[in-house]
PAZAPA-4460 file (N, C-alpha, C; in steps of 0.05 Angstrom, whole numbers, plus 32768, in hexadecimal, padded with zeros to 4 digits):
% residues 250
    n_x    n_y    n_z   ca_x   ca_y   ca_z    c_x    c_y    c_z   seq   type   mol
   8011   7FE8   8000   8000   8000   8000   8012   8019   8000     1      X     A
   8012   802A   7FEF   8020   8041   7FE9   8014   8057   8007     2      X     A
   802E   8068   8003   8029   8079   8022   8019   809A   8018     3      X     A
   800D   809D   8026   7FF7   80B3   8026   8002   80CE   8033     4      X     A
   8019   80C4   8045   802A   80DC   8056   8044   80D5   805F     5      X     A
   8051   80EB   8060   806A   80E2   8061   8077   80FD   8073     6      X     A
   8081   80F8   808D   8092   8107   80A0   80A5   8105   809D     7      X     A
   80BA   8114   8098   80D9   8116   8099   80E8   8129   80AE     8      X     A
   80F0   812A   80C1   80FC   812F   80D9   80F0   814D   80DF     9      X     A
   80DA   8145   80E5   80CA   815E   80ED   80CC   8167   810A    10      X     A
   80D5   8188   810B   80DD   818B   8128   80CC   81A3   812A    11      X     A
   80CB   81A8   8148   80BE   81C5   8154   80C3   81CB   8167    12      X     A
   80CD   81E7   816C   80D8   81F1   817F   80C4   820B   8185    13      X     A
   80C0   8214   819B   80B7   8221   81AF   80CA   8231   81BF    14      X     A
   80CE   8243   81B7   80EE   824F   81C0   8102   823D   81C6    15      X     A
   8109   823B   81DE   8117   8227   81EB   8105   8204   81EE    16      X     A
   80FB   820C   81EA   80ED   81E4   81F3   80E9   81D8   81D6    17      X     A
   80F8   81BE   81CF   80F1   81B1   81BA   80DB   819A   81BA    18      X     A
   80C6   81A7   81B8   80A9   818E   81B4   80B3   817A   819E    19      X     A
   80BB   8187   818A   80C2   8166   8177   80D8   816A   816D    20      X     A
   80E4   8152   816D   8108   8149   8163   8103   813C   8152    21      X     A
   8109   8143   8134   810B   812E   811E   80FB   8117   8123    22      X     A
   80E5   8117   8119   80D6   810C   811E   80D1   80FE   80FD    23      X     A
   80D0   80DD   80FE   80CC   80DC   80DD   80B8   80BB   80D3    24      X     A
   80AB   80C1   80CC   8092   80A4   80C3   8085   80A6   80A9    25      X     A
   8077   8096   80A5   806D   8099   8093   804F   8086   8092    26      X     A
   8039   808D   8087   8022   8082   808E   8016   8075   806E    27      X     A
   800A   805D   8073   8002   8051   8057   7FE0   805B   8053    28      X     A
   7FD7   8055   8039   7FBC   8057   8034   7FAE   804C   8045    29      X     A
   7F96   8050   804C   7F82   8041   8060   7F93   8035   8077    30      X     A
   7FAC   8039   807F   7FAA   8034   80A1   7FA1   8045   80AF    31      X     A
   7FA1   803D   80C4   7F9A   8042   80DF   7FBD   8047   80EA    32      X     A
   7FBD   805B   80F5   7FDE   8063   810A   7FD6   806F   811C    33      X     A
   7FDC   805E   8132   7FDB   8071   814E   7FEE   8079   815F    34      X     A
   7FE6   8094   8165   8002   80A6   8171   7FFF   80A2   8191    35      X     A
   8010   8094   819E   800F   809A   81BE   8027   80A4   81CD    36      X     A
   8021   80A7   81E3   8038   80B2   81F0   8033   80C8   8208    37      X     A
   8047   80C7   821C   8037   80D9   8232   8031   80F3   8232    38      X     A
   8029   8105   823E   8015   811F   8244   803D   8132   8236    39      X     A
   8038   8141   8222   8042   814E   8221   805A   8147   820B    40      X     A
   8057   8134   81FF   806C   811A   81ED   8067   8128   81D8    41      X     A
   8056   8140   81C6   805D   814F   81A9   8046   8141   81A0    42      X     A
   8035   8132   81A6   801D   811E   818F   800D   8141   8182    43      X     A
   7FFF   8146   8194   7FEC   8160   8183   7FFB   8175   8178    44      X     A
   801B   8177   8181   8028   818D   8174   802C   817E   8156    45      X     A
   803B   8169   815E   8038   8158   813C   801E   815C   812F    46      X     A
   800C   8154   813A   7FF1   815A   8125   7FF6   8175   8111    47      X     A
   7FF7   8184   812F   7FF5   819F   8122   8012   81B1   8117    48      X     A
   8023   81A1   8119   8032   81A1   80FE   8031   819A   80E5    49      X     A
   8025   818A   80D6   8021   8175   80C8   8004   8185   80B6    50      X     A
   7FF7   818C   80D0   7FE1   8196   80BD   7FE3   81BA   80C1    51      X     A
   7FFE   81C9   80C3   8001   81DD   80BD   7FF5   81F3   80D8    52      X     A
   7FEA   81F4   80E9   7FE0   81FB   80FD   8000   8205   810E    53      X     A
   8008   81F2   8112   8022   81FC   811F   8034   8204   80FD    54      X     A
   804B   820C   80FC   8061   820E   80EA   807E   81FC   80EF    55      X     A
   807D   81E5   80E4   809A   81DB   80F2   80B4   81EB   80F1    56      X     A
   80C4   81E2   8102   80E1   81E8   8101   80EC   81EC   80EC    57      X     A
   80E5   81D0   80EC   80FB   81BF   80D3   80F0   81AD   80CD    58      X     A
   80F1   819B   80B3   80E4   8181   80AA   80D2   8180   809D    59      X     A
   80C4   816F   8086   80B9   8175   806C   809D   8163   807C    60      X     A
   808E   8165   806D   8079   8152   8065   806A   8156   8050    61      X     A
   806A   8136   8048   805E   8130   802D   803B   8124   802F    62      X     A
   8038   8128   801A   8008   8127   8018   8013   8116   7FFA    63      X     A
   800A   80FE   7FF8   800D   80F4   7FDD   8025   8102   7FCD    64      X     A
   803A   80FD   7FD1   805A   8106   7FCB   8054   8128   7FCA    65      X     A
   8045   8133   7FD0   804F   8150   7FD2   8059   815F   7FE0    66      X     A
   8065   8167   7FE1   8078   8177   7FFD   8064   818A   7FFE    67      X     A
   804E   8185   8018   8036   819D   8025   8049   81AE   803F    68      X     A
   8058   81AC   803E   806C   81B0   8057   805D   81D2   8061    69      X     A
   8062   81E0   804E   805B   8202   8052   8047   8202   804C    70      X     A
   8034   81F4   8044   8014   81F5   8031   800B   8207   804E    71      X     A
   7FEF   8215   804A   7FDA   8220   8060   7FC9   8203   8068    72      X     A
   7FBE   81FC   807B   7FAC   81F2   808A   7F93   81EB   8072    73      X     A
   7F8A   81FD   8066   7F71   8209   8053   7F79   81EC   803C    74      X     A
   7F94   81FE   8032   7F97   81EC   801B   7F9E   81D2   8020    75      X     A
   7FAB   81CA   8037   7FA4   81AB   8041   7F8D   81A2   8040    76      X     A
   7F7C   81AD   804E   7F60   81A2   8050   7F5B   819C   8030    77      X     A
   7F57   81AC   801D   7F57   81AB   8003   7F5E   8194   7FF9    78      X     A
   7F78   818D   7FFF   7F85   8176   7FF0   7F77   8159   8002    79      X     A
   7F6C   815A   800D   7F5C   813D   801B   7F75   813B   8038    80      X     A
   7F6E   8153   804D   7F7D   8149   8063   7F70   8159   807A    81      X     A
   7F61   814B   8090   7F54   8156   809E   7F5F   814E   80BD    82      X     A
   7F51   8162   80CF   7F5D   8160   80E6   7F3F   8164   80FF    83      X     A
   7F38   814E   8117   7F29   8155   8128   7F3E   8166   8143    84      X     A
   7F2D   8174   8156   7F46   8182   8168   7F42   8170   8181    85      X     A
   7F51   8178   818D   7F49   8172   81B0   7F37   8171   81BE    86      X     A
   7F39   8192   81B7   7F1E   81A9   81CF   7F17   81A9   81B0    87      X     A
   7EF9   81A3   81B2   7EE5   819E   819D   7EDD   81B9   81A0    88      X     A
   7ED9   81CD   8186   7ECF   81E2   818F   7EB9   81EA   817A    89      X     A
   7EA6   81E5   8172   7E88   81E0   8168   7E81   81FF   8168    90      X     A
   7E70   8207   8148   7E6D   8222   8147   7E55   821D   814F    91      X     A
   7E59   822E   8172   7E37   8220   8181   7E1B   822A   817A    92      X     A
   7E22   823E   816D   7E06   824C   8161   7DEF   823E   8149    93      X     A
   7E11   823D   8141   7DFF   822B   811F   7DEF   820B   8123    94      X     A
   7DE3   81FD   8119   7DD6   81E5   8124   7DF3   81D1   8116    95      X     A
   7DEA   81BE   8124   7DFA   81A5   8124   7DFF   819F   80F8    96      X     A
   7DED   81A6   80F6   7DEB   81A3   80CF   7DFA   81B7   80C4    97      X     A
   7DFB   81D3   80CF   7E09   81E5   80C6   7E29   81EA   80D1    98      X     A
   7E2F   81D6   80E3   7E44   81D9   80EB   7E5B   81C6   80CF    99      X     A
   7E48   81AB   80CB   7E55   8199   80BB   7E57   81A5   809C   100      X     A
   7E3F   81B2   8098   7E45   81C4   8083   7E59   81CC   8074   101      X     A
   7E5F   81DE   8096   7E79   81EF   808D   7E85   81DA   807F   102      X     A
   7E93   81CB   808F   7EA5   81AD   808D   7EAF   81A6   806A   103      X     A
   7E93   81A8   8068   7E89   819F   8046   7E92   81B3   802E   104      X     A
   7E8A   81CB   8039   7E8F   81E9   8030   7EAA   81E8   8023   105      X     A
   7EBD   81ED   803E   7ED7   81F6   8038   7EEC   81D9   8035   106      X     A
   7EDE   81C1   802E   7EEC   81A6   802B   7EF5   81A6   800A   107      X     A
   7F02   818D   8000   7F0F   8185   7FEA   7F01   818B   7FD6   108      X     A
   7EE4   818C   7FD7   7ED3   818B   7FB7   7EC3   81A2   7FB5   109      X     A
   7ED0   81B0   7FC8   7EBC   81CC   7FC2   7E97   81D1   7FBE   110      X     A
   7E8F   81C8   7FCC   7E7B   81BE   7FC6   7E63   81D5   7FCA   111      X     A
   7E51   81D9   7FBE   7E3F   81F1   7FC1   7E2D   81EE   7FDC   112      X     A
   7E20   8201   7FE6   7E0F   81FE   7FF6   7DFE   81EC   7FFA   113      X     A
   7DF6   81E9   7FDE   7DDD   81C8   7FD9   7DEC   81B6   7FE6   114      X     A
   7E05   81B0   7FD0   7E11   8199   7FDC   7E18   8197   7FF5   115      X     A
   7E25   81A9   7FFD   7E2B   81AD   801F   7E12   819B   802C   116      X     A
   7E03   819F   802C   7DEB   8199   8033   7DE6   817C   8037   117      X     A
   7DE9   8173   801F   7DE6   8154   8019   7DFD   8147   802A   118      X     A
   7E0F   8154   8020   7E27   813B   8034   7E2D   8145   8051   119      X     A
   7E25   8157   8058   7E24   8159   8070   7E0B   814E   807A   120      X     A
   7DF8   8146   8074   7DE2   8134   8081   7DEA   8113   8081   121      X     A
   7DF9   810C   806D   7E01   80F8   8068   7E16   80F2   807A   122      X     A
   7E27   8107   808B   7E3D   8100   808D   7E2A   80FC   80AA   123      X     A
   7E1F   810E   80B7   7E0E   8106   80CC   7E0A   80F7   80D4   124      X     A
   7DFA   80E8   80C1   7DEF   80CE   80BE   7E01   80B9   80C1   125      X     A
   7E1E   80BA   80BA   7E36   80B1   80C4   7E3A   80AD   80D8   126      X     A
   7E3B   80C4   80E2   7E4A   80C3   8107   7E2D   80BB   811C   127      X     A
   7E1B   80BF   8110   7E09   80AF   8127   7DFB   80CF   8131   128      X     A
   7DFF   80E5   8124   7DEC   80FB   812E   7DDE   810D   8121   129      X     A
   7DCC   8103   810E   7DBD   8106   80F3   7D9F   8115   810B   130      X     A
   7D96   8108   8118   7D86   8110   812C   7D84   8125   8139   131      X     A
   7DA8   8134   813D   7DA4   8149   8147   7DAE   8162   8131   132      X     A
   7DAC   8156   811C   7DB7   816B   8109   7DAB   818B   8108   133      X     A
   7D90   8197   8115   7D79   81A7   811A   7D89   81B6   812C   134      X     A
   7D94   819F   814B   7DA2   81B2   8164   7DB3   81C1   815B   135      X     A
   7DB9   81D2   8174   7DCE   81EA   816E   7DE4   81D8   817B   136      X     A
   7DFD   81E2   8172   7E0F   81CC   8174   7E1C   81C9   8191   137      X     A
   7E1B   81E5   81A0   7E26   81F1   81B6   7E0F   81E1   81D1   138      X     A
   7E00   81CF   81C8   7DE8   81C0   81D4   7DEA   81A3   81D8   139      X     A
   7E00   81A0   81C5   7E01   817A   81CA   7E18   817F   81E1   140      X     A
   7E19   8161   81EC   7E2B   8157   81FE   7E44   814A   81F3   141      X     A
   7E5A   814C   8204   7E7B   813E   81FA   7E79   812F   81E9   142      X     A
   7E6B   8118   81E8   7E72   8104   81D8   7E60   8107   81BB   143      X     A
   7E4F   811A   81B7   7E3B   8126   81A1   7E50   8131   8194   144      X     A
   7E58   8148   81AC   7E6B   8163   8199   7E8C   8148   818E   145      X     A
   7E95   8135   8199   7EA5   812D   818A   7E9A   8120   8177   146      X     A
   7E89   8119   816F   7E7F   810D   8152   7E79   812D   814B   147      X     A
   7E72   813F   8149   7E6C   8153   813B   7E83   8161   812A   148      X     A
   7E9E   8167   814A   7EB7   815D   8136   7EC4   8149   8127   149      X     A
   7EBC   8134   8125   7EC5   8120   810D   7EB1   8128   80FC   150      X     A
   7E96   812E   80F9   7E8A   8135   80E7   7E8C   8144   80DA   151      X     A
   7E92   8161   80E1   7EA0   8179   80CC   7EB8   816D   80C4   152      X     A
   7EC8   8160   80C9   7EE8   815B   80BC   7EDD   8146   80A8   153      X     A
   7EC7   8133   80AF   7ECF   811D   8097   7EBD   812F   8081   154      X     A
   7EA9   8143   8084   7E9E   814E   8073   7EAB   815A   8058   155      X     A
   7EC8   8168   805D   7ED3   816C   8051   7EDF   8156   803B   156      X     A
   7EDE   8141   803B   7EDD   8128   8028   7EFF   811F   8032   157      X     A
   7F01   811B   8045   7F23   8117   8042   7F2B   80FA   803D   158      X     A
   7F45   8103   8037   7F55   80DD   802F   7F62   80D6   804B   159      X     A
   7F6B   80EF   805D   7F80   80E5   8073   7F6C   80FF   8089   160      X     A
   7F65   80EF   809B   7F5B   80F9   80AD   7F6D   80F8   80CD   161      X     A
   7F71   810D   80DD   7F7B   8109   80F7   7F70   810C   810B   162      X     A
   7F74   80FA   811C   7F55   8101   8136   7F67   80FF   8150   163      X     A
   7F63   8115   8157   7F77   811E   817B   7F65   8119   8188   164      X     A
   7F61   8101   8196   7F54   80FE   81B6   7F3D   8101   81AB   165      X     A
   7F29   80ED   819B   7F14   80F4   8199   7F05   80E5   81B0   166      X     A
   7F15   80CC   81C4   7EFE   80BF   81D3   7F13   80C7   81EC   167      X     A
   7F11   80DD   81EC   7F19   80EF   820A   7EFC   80F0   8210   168      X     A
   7EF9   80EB   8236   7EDC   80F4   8237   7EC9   80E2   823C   169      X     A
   7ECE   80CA   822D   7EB5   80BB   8219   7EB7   80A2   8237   170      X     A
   7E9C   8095   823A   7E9A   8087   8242   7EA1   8068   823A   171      X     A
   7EA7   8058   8244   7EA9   8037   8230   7E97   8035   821A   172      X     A
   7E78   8042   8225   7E6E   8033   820F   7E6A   8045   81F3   173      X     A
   7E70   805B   8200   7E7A   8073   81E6   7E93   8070   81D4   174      X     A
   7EA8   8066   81EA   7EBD   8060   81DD   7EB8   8048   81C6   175      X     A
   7EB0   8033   81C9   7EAB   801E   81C1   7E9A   802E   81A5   176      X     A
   7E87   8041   81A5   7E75   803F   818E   7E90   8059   817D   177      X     A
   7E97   806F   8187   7EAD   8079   8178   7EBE   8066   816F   178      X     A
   7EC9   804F   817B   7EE6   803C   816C   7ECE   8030   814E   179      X     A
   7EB6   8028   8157   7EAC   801E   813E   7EA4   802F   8124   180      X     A
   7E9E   8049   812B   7EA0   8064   8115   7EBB   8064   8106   181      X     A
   7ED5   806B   811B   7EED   806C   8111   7EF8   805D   810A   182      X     A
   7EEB   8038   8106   7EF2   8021   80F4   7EE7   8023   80DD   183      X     A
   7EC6   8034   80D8   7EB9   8034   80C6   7EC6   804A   80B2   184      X     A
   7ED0   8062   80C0   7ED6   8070   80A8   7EF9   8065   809D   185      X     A
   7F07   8053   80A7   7F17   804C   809A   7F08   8030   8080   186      X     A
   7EEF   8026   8088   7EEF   801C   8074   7EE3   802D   8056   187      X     A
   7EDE   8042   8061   7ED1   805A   8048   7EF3   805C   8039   188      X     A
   7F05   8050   8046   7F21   805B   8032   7F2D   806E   8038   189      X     A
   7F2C   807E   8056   7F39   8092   805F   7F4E   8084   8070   190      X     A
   7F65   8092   8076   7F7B   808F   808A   7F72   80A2   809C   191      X     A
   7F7E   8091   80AD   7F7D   80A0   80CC   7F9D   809B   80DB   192      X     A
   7F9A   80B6   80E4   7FAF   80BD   80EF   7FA0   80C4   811F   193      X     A
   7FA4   80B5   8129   7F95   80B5   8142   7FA7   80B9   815B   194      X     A
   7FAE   80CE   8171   7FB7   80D0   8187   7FA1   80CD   8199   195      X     A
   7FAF   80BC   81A8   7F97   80AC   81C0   7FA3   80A9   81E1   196      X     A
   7F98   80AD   81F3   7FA1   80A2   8207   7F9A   8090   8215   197      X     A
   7F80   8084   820C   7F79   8066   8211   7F7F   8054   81FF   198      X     A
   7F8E   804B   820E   7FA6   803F   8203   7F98   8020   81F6   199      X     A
   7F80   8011   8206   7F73   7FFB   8202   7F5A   7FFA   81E6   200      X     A
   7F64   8019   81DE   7F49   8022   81CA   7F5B   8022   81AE   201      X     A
   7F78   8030   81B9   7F85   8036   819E   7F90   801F   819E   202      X     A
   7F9A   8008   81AC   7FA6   7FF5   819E   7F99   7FE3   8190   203      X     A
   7F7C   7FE4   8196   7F62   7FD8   8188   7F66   7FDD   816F   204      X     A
   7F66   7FF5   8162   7F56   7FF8   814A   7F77   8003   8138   205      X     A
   7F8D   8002   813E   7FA3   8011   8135   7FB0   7FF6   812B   206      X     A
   7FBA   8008   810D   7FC7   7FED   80FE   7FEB   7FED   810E   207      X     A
   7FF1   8006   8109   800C   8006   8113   8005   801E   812E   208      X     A
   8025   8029   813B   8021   8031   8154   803A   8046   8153   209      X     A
   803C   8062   8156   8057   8070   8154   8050   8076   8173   210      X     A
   806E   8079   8186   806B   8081   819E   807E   8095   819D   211      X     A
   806B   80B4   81A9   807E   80CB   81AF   8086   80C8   81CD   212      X     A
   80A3   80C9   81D4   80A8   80D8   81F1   80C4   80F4   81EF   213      X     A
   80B0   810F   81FD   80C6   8123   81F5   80CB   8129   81DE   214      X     A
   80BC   8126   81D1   80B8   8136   81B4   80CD   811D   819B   215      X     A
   80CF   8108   81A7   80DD   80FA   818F   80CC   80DC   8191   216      X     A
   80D7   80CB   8180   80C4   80AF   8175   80D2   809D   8185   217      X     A
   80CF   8093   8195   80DC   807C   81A5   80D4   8064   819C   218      X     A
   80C1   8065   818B   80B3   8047   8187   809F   8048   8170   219      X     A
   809E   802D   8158   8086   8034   8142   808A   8012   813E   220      X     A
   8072   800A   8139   806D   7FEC   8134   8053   7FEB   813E   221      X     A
   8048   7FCE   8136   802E   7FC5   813E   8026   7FC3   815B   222      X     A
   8010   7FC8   8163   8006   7FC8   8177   801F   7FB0   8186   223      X     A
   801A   7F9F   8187   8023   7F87   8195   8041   7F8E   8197   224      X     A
   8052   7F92   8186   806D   7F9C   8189   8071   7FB6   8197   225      X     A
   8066   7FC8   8195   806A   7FE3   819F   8060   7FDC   81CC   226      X     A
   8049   7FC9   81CE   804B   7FCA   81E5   805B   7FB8   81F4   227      X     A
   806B   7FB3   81EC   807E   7F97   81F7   809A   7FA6   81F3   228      X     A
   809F   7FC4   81F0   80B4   7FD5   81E5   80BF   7FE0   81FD   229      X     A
   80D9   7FD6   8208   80DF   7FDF   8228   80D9   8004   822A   230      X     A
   80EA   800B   8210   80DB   802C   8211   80C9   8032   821E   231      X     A
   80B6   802D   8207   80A2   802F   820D   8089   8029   8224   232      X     A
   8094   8013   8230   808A   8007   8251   8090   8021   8265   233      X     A
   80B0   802A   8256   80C3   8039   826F   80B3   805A   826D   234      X     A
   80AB   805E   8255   80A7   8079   824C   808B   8084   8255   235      X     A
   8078   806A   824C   8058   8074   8247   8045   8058   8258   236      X     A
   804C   8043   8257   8039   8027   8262   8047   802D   8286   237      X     A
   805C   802B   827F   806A   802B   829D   806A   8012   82AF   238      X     A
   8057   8002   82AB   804B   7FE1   82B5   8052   7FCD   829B   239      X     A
   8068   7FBA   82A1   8068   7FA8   828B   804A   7F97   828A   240      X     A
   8044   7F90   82A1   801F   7F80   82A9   8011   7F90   829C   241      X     A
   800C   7FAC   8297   7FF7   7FB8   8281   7FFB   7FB4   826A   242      X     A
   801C   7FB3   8261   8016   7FB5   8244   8013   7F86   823B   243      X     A
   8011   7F84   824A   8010   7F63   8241   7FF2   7F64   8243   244      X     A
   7FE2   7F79   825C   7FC5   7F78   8257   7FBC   7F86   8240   245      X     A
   7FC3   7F9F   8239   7FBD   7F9F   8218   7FBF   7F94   8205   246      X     A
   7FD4   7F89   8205   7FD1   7F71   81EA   7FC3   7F57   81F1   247      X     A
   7FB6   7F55   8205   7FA4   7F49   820A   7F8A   7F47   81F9   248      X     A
   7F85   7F65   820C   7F6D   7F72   81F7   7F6F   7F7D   81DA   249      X     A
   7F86   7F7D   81D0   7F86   7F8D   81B9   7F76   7F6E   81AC   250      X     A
***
């Protein structure tokens, strides 16, 4: 499977503090990659390098061989590359339909108002909140407003989607119905790119596994290899007994 993105020693500095040290991977069509690592390890600064939000240091990245390195955010989105945030922040006025809209609006195919329309009901109808498409968006609860953000981002039609902490929050049985959304839209043919800190959710559904500590990659391989990785035990699991219970459950 040919690669969809490509990092090459992407760094970022903050005056004095280096969040990311050459940092370098590369991601295939339709996987699944999940980013872990402890509170403060560069995962959302990487996002938001990658998709232009921050400005790297130093270090390229490629979108289907193109060097997007300096591209704007805008024209990412354009080229099929979308991003959900952390802190979900929902334009609360507009209803849940006009928020995905937008999504649709300013996404890859340019799509008119009409259309906006259509695939944002459709995309709704996706995430499981077609029902509240009427509410105002600033009205649903955590685990609504995170499907509302995956719903504006997939609106935009993307090939490589990134989702920061979308089952922060979420109860088991929320978590459980988000892991089965975010299996479904990889079978629509999108990549996902996923930072998680439940650790029993992302080794579930993640083809491979990159581990940040201190702004560099200590670790990338399959679930099963990456938790059996003394690093990584030493860095982020800290309990060799947990990570033998995750691959349990994975």
């Amino acid at each position: 499977m040919p690669s969809i993105l490509k990092v090459e020693n992407l760094s970022k500095k903050f005056g004095g503090l280096l969040a990311l040290n050459n940092v370098s991977f590369e991601v295939k069509e339709k996987e699944i990659l999940g980013i872990i690592g402890p509170n403060g390890a560069g995962k959302s600064t990487l996002f938001k390098c990658i998709t232009s939000i921050y400005k790297p240091s130093s270090g390229k990245v490629y979108f289907k061989e193109f060097d997007v390195t300096n591209y704007p955010t805008y024209k990412k989105v354009k080229m099929g590359m979308a991003i959900t945030h952390q802190i979900v922040k929902p334009l609360k006025e507009l209803s849940v339909l006009e928020n995905v809209m937008v999504g649709a609006c300013y996404g890859k195919a340019n799509l008119s108002i009409k259309e906006a329309r259509e695939k944002a009901l459709e995309v709704l109808d996706f995430v499981g909140l077609y029902d509240k498409k009427d509410l105002e968006a600033g009205k649903l609860n955590v685990p609504q407003k995170k499907r509302l953000e995956m719903a504006r981002a997939l609106a935009s039609d993307p090939e490589l989607i990134f989702l920061d902490e979308v089952l922060a929050g979420l109860n088991p049985a929320e978590v459980s119905k988000m892991l089965d959304v975010i299996l479904k839209i990889r079978e629509k043919g999108i990549t996902i790119l996923m930072i998680e800190h439940l650790m029993h959710a992302i080794m579930k559904v993640s083809d491979r596994i990159i581990v940040l500590d201190h702004g560099q990659k200590i670790a990338e391989g399959p679930p099963q290899k990456v938790a059996k990785n003394e690093k990584v035990i030493e860095a982020y699991l800290g309990d060799p007994k947990l990570a033998l219970k995750l691959l349990k459950e994975k």
